[in-house]
One Martini backbone bead per residue (centre of mass of N, CA, C, O) as a GRO file, in nm:
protein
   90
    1UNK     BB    1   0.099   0.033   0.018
    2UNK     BB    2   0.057   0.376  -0.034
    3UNK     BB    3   0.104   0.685   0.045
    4UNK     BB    4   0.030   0.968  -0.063
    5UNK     BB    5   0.271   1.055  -0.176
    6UNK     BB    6   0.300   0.873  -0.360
    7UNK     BB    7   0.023   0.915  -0.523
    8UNK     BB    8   0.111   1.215  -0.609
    9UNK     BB    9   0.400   1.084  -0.759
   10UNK     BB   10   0.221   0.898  -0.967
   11UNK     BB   11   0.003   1.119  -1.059
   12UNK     BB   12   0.238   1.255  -1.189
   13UNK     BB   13   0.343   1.085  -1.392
   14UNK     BB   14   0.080   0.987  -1.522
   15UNK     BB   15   0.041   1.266  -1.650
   16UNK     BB   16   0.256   1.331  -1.765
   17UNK     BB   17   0.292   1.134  -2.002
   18UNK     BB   18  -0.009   1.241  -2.110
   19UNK     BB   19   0.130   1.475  -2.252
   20UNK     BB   20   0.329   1.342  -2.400
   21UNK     BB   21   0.160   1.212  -2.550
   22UNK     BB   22  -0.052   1.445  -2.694
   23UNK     BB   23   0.159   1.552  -2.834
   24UNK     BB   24   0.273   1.334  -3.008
   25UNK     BB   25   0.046   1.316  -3.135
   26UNK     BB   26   0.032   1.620  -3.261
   27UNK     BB   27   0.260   1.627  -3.434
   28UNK     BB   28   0.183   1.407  -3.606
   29UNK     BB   29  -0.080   1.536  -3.731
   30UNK     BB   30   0.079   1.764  -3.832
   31UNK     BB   31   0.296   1.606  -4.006
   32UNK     BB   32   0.022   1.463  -4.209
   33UNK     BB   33  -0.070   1.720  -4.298
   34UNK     BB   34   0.174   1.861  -4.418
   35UNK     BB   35   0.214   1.612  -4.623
   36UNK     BB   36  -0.088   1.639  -4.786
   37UNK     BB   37   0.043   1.902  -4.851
   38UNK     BB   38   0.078   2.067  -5.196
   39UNK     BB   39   0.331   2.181  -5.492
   40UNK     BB   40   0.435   2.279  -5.724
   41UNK     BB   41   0.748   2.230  -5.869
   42UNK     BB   42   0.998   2.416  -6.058
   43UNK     BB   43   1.310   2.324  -6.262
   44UNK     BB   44   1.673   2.247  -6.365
   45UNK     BB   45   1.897   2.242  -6.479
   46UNK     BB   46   2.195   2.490  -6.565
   47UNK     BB   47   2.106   2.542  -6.847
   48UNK     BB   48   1.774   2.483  -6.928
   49UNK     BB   49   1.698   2.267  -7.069
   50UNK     BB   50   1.591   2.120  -6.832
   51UNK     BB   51   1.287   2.056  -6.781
   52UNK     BB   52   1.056   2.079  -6.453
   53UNK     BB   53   0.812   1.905  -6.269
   54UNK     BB   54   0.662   1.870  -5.892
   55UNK     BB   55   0.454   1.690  -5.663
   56UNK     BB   56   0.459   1.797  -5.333
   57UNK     BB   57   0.544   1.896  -5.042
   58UNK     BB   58   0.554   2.183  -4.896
   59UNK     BB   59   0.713   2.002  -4.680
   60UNK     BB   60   1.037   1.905  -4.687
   61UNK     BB   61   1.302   1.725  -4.773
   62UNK     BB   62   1.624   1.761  -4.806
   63UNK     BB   63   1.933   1.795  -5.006
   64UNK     BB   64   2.270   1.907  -4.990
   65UNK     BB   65   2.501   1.925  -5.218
   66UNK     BB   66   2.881   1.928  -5.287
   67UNK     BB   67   2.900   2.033  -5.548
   68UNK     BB   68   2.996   2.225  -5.720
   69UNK     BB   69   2.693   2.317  -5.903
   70UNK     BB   70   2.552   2.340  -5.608
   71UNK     BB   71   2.696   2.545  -5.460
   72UNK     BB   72   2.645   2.749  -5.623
   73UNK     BB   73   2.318   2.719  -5.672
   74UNK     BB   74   2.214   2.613  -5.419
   75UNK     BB   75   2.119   2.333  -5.444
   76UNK     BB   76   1.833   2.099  -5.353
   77UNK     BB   77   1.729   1.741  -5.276
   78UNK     BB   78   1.469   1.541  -5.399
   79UNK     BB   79   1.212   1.275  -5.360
   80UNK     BB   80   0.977   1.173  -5.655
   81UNK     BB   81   0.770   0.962  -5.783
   82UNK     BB   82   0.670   0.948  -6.071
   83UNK     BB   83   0.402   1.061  -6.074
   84UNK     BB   84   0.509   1.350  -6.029
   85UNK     BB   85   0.650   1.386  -6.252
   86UNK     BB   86   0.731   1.633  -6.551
   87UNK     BB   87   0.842   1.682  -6.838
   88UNK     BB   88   0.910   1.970  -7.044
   89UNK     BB   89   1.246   1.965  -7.132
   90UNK     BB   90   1.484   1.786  -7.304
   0.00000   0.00000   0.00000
């Protein structure tokens, strides 16, 4: 059995637990949100011969290229399925 203090600090600590559960859901729900929201991007090489579009989510998660040539043009590099893709020029 426990006495009173211990009880008050089991009911703080699964308090606790249970904020950071409800947080931990909130995150979720907001980046599934967030990632179900699209946005047309288009882009090209360096030379703008190949020209594309593609539909992607508003927040990206990207990559950033140490090549000369992306480092110059400080280009960030994301992957999305060929059915988001359309080759507009090239």
């Amino acid at each position: 059995f426990m006495n009173s203090k211990s009880q008050v600090l089991v009911a703080g600590f699964f308090a606790t637990l249970a904020v950071v559960a409800a947080y931990t859901l909130h995150k979720k729900l907001k980046l599934r949100r967030l990632q179900s929201e699209t946005k047309a991007y288009c882009g090209s090489c360096h030379c703008k011969n190949v020209q594309f579009e593609v539909i992607a989510p508003k927040h990206l998660v990207v990559w950033d290229c140490n090549c000369s040539i992306c480092k110059m043009k400080k280009n960030w590099h994301f992957i999305v399925p060929n059915t988001s893709f359309q080759l507009l020029s090239g």
